[in-house]
C-alpha positions in Angstrom: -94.0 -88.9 -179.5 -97.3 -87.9 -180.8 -97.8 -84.3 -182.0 -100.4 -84.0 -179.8 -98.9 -84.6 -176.6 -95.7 -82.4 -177.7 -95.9 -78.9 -175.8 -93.6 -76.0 -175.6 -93.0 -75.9 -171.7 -92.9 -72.1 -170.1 -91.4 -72.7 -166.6 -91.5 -69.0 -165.3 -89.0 -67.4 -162.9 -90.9 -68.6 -159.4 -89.9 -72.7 -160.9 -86.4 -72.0 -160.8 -86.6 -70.7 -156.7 -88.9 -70.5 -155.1 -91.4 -73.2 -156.4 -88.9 -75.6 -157.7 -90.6 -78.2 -156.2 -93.7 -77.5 -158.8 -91.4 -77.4 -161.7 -89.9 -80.4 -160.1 -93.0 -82.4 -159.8 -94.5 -81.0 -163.3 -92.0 -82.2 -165.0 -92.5 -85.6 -163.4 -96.0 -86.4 -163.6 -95.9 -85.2 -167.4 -93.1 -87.9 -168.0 -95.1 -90.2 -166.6 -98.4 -89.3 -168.3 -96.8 -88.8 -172.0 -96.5 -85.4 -172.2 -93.2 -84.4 -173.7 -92.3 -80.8 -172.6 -89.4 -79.1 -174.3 -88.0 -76.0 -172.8 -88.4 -72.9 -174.6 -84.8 -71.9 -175.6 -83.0 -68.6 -174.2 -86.9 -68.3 -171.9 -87.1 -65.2 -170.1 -89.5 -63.6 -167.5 -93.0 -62.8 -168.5 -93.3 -60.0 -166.8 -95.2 -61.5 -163.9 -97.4 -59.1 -162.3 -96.1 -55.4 -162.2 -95.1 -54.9 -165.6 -98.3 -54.1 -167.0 -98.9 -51.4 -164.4 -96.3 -50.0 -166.6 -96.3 -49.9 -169.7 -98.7 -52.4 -171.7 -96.9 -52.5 -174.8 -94.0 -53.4 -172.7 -95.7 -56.2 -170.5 -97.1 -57.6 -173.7 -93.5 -57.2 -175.4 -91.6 -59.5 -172.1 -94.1 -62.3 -173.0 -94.6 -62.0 -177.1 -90.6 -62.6 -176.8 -90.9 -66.2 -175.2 -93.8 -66.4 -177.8 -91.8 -66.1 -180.3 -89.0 -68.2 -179.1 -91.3 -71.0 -178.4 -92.2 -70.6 -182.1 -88.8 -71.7 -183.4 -89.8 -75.0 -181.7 -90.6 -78.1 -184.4 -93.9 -79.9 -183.6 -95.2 -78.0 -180.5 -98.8 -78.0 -180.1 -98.8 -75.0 -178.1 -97.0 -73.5 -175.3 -98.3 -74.5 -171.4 -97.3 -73.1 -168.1 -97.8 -74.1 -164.6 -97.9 -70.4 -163.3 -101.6 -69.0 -163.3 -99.4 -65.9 -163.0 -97.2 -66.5 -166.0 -100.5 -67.7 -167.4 -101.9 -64.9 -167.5 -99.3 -62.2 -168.8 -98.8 -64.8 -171.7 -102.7 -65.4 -172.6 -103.2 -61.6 -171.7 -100.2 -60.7 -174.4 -101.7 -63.2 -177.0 -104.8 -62.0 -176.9 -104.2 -58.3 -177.1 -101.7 -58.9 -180.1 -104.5 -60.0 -182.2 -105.0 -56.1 -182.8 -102.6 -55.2 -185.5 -101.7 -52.0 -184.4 -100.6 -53.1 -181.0 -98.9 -55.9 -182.3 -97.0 -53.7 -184.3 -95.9 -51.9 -181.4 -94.8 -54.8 -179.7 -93.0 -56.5 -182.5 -90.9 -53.4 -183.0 -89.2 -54.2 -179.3 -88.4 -57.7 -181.0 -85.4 -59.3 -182.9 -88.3 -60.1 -185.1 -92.1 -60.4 -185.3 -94.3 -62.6 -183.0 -96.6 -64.9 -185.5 -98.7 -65.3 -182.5 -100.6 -68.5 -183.6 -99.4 -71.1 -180.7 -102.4 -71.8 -178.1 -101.4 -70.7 -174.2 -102.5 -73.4 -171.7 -101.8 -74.4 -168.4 -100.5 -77.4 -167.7 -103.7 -78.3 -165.5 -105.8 -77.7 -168.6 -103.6 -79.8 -170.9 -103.7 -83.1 -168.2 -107.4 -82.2 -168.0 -108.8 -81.6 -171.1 -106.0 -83.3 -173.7 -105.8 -86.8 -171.1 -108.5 -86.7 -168.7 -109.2 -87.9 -165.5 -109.9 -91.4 -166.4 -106.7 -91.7 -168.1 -104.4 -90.4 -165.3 -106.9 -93.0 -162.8 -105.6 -96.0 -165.4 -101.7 -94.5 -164.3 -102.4 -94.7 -160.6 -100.3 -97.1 -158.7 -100.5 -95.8 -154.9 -103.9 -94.3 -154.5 -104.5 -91.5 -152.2 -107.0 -93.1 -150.1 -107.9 -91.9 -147.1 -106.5 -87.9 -147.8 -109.1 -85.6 -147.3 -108.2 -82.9 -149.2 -109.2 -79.1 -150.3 -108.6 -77.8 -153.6 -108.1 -74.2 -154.1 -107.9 -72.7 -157.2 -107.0 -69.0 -156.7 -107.9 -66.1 -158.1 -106.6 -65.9 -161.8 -106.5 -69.6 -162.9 -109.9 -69.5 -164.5 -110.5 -65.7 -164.5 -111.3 -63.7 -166.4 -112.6 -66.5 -168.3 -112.7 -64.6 -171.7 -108.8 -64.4 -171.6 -108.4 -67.8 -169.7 -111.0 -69.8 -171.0 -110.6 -73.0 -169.1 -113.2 -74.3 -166.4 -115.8 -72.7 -165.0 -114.8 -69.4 -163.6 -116.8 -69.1 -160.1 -116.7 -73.4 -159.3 -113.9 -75.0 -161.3 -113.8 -78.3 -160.8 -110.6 -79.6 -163.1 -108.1 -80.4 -160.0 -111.1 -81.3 -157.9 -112.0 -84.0 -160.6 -107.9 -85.2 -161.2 -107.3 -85.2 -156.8 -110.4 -88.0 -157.4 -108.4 -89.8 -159.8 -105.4 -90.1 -158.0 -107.8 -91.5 -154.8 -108.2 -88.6 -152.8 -111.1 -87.7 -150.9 -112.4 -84.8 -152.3 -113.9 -81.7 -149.7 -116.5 -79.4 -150.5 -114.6 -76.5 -150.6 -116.7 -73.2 -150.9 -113.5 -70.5 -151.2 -112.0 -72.4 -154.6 -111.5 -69.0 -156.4 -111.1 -66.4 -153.1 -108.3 -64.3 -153.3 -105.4 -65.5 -151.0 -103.6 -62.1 -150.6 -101.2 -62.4 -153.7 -97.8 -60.5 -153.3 -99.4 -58.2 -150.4 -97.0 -60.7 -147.8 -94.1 -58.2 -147.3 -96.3 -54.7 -148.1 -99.3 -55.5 -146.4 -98.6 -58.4 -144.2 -102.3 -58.3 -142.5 -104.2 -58.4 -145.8 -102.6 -62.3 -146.3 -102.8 -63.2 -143.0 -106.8 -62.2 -143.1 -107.6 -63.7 -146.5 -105.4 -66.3 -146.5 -106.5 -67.1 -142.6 -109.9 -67.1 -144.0 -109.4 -69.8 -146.5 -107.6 -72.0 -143.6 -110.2 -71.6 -141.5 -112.4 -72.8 -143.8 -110.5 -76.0 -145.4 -110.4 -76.6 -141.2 -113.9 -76.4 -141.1 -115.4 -78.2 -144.0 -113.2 -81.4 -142.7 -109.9 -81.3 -145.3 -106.5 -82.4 -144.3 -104.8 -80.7 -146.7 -105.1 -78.3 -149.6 -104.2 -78.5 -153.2 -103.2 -75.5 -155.1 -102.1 -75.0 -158.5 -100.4 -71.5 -157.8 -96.9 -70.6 -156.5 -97.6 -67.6 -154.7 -100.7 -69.3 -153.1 -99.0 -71.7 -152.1 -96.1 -69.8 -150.7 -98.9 -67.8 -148.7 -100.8 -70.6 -147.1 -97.5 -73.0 -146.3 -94.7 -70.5 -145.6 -97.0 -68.0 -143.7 -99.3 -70.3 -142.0 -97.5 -69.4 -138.9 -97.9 -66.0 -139.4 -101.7 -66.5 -140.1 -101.6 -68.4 -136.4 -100.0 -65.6 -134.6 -102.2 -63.1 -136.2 -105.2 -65.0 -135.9 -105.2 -67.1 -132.8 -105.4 -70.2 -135.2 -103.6 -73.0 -134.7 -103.6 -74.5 -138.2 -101.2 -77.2 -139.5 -102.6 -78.0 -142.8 -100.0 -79.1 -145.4 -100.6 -77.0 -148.7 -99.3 -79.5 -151.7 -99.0 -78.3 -155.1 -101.7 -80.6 -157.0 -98.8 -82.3 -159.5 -96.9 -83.7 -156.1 -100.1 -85.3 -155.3 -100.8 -87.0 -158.7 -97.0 -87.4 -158.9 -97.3 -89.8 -154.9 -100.5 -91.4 -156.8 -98.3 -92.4 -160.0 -95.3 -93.6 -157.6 -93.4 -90.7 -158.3 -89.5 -91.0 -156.8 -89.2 -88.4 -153.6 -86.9 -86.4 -156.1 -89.8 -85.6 -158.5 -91.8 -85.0 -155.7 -89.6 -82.4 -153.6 -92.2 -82.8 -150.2 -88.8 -82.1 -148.1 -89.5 -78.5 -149.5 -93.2 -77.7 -148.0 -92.8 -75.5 -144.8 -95.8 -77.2 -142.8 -94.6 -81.1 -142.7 -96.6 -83.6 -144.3 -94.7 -86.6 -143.0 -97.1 -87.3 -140.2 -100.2 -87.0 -142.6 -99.0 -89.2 -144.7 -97.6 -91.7 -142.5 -101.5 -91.6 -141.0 -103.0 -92.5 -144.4 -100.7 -95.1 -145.5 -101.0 -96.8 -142.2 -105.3 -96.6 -142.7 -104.5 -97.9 -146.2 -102.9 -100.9 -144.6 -105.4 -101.6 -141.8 -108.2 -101.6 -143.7 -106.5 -104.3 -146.7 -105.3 -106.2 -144.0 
């Protein structure tokens, strides 16, 4: 395998629970694209979002230590991530280590200091930038034709862009661009970046149901089928509490919300284990079932 396509793979707390199915179908797609992902030995969480409301040298010190276990790896390129959140606390704790002094501080909390010279990517940005979507087109053995879908970024995948520095920070198009690839039709989605609610579900139910009701509303209205995300908690938002977004609202949406590597992962002919679509809460049989059936109408 070429050094190049050889990453240290950081599959954050959510992948083992709660968003198995986008660890699931990560792992899958990246099999079938070339990536090789080796597991970070002994990984542990990042953080994720409240540890830095605590103590910063702390936060930084959760994530410098799956830095620095990813650097006993042999012939990684850098270490990727599905989790914008995860994402983030590890780019965020990269970054701010590059001041010696709180480096120091954090490298005293660890068995032994961080060397803090691997690159932090999402797994979107590597199957982006590192293939391309003309190569993952060249994989595609069951095009999505026919799916109308919406991709929606979130809030923290691209931003702020001078800690995340991938894509354009207000109109990303990287899983817009890939969703072509695989044959899907493309919406034009104006609420890519829009906030979704984030962990507000159980504290402040009615700030997801509005925002996230918003972004329904409008995948509805500019003509998608389904939205893409790339984010766990998204996701979780827009498919587990779409029903609550209906009773609160007086909407009656039933929009399948697919993580964006089960959707390249149907195009490649992924198996129904790598896939995991059993797991979404709104059912995408029927939607499916409708384009396949259009697929074989109009070749007929």
């Amino acid at each position: 395998m070429s050094r190049s396509l050889r990453f240290a793979y950081y599959p954050g707390c959510s992948g083992q629970g709660t968003s198995i199915e986008y660890d699931r179908s990560t792992r899958g797609i990246c099999r079938a694209l070339g990536i090789e992902l080796v597991d970070i030995p002994d990984w542990s969480c990042c953080g994720s979002t409240p540890a830095h409301t605590v103590d910063h040298v702390l936060s930084a010190a959760l994530s410098a230590r799956n830095i620095l276990q990813a650097e006993s790896l042999k012939d990684v390129r850098g270490i990727i991530t599905p989790c914008p959140s995860c994402l983030t606390n590890l780019k965020t704790a990269a970054r701010r280590m590059r001041d010696a002094d709180f480096k120091a501080r954090v490298d005293s909390l660890l068995d032994a200091p961080c060397r803090n010279d691997l690159p932090v990517m999402s797994v979107l940005q590597v199957i982006y930038q590192e293939l391309g979507p003309e190569a993952v087109k060249a994989r595609v053995t069951s095009p999505l034709t026919g799916l109308k879908v919406a991709p929606y970024y979130g809030c923290i995948m691209n931003r702020p862009p001078e800690i995340m520095d991938f894509d354009d920070c207000e109109n990303p198009i990287a899983m817009d661009r890939l969703m072509l690839a695989a044959g899907a039709e493309v919406m034009p989605f104006p609420l890519k970046v829009e906030c979704c609610g984030a962990s507000f579900g159980v504290a402040r139910n009615e700030v997801v149901t509005r925002l996230s009701g918003k972004l329904l509303d409008a995948a509805a209205c500019c003509g998608a089928s389904a939205m893409v995300t790339a984010c766990p908690l998204c996701q979780m938002n827009l498919d587990l509490r779409q029903g609550q977004i209906n009773r609160a609202n007086g909407s009656r949406h039933d929009l399948p919300i697919f993580y964006y590597t089960q959707l390249i992962g149907m195009a490649l002919g992924l198996n129904g284990s790598d896939l995991m679509l059993d797991k979404l809460c709104v059912d995408p049989k029927t939607l499916l079932r409708h384009m396949r059936a259009a697929q074989s109408a109009a070749a007929s």
